[in-house]
C-alpha atoms as one frame of an Amber mdcrd trajectory, in Angstrom:
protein
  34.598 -10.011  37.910  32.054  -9.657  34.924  28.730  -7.666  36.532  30.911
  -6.757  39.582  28.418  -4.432  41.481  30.626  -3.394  44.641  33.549  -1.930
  45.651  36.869  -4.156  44.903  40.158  -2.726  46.699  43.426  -5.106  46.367
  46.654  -3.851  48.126  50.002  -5.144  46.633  53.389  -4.397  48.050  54.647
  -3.450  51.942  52.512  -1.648  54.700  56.185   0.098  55.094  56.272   1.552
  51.628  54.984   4.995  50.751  51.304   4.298  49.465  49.679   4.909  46.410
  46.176   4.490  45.839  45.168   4.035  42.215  41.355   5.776  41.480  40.823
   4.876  37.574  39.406   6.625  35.081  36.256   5.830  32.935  36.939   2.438
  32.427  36.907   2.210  36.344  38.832  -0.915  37.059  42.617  -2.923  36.645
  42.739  -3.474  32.810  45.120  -0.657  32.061  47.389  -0.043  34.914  49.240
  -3.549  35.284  52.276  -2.840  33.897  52.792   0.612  35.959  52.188  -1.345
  39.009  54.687  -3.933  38.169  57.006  -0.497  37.235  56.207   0.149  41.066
  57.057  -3.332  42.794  58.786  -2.971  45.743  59.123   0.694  46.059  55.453
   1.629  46.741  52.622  -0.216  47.916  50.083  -0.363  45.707  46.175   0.121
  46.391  43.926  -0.588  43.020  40.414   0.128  43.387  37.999  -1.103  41.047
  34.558   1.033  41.248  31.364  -0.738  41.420  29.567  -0.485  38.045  26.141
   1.432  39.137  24.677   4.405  38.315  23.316   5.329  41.637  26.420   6.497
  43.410  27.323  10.409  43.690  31.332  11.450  43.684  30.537  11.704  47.655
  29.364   8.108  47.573  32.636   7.230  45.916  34.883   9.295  48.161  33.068
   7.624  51.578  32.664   4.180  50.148  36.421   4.087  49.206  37.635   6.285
  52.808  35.603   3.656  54.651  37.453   0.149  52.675  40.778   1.887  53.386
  40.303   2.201  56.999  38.733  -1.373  56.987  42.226  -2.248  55.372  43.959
  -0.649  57.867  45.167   2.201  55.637  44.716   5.659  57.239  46.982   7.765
  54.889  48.271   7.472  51.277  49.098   9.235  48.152  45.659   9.976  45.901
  47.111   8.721  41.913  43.795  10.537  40.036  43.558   8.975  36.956  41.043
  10.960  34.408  37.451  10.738  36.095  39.718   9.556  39.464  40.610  13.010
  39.670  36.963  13.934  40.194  37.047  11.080  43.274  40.566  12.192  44.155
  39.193  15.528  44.712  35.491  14.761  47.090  38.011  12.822  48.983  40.788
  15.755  49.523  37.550  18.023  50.334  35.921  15.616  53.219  37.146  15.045
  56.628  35.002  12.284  57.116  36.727   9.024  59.027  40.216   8.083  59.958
  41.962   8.166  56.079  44.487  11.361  55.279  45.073  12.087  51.943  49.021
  12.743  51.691  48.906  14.601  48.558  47.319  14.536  45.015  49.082  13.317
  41.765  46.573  13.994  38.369  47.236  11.536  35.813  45.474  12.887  32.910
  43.267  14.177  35.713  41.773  18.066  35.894  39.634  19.958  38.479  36.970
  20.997  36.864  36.999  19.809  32.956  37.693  22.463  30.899  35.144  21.381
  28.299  31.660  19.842  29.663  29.962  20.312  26.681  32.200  18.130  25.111
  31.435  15.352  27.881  28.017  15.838  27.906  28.179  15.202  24.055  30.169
  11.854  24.736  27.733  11.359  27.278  24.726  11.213  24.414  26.987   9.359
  22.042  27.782   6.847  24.903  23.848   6.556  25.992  22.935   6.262  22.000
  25.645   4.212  20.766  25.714   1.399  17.630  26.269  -1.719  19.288  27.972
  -2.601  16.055  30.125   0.569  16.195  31.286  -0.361  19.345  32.261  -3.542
  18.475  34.322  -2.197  15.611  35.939   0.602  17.805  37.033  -2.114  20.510
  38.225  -4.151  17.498  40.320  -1.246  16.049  41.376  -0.474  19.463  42.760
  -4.070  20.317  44.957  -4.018  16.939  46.513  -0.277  18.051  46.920  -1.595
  21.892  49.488  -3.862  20.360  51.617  -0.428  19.575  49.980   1.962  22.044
  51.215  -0.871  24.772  54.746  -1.586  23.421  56.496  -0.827  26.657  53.795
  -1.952  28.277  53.443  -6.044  28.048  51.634  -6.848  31.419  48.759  -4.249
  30.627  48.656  -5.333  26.814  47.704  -8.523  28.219  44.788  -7.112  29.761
  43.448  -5.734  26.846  41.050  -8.619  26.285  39.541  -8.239  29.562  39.303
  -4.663  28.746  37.352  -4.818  25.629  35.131  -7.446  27.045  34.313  -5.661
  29.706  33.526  -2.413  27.648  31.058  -4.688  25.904  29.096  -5.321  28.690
  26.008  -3.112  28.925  26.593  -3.096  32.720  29.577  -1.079  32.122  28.453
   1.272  29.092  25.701   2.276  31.653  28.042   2.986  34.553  30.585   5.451
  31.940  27.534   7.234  30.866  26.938   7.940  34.582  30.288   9.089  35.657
  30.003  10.901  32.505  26.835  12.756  33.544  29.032  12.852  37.612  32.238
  15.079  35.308  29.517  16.908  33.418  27.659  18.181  36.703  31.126  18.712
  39.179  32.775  21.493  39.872  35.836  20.963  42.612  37.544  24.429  41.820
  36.831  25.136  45.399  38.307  22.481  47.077  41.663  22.957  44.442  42.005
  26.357  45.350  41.831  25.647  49.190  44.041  22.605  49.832  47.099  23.171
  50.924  48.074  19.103  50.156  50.980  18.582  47.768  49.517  18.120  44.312
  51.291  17.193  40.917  50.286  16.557  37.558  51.374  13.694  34.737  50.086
  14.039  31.487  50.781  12.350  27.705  51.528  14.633  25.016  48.604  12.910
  22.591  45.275  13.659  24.950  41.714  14.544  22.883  39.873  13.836  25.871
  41.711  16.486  28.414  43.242  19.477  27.197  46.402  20.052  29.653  47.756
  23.527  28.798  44.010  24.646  30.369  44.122  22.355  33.607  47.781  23.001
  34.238  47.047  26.929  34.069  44.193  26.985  36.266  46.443  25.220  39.019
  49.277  27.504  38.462  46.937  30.222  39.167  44.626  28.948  41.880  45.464
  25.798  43.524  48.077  26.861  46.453  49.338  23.157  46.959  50.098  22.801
  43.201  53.887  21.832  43.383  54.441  20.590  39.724  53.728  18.864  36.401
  55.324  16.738  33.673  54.808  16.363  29.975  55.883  12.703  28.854  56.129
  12.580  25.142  55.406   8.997  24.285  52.312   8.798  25.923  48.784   9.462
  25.367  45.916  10.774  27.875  46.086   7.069  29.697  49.848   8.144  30.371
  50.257   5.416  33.465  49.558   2.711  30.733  51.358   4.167  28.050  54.222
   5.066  29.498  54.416   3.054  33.134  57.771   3.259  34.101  58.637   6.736
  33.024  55.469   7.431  35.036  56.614   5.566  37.778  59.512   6.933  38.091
  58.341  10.367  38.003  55.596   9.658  40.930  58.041   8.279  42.884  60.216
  11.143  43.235  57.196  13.225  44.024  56.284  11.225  46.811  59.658  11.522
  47.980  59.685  15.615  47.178  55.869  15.875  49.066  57.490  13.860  52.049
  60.186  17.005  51.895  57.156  19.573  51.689  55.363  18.150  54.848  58.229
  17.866  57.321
């Protein structure tokens, strides 16, 4: 999948089964969400998008591209899982009525509405665009020694972690973060939060630098009427669904069976 320039959706598990659909973070594809999927087999159908690594495409490209792939697929309704930058995604596609696809409810996973700091992305932004190839390599180096601890409980996503740091490598991708970077930077959904009325719950690690929670979890306690809850998992970091997959799972699974309450 190295240079991958469009859309890749897979779907694992039963049409029956309540449906998640996984919209990644930065990193935009598989490499760290393996072992929460396996945490999910056969209790939720899984839907793993991979985004295409441009830097053309506006959020509302990647909500309508994605809507019209899941109607292609057959899937007209599902579960939103907003990983970090997904949540930006998760949110253009709660706020559009465009095509067939029904969003069943929200679940942030280290996700936010609008990020509480953009000057701190638009600073990671410049470090991204002006980087040391030779730092990076280091960084990815140290990063693949502390994956073997930071994925403990985690083996089928620590065996991703090559693909992962060879794919962060690729100047393909370092051009595509940069732009979603520039997409977090520039969007603010704090409209659409505070007028959906779709079940929406929040997951977060206790370690995040990139996404501070006590701000995000106020602002929905305060202004987003379909905020039902949130969860605080100790052991995990701001990638929470790859540091801690079947607590996660767990947890998202009884909020899909709570929403399913909520909307009868």
């Amino acid at each position: 999948m190295a240079g991958v320039e469009e859309l890749d959706i897979k779907v694992y598990g039963k049409a029956e089964s309540p449906t998640l659909i996984y919209l990644p973070g930065l990193h935009g594809d598989w490499t760290l969400v393996r072992s929460f999927r396996a945490a999910l087999e056969g209790q939720a159908r899984f839907v793993e998008v991979t985004y295409p690594r441009n830097t053309t495409w506006s959020l509302g490209d990647y909500a309508s591209n994605i809507r019209q792939v899941l109607e292609r697929l057959g899937i007209r309704s599902g579960w939103l899982l907003a990983e970090s930058f997904g949540s930006q995604v998760g949110w253009a596609m709660a706020g559009s009525e465009e095509g067939l696809f029904t969003p069943e409810g929200i679940i942030l996973a280290g996700g936010f509405v609008r990020h509480p700091t953009p000057w701190g992305v638009r600073l990671f932004r410049v470090l991204c665009a002006h980087h040391s190839p030779r730092l990076l390599r280091l960084g990815l180096a140290v990063y693949a020694f502390y994956a073997r601890f930071r994925h403990r409980r985690a083996p089928e996503t620590l065996e991703c972690v090559r693909d992962f740091v060879r794919r962060r490598q690729e100047p393909i991708d370092i051009a595509a973060i940069e732009h979603r970077l520039g997409l977090i930077a520039g969007n603010d959904p704090r409209p659409i939060a505070a007028a959906t009325r779709l079940p929406v719950y929040a997951l977060a690690g206790l370690v995040d630098p990139l996404v501070p929670t006590p701000w995000v979890w106020a602002w929905l306690r305060r202004h987003c009427p379909g905020f039902q809850g949130r969860r605080l998992i100790w052991n995990a970091d701001h990638n929470v669904l790859g540091t801690a997959p079947r607590k996660s799972a767990e947890q998202i699974l009884q909020w899909v069976r709570e929403g399913k309450r909520l909307r009868q």
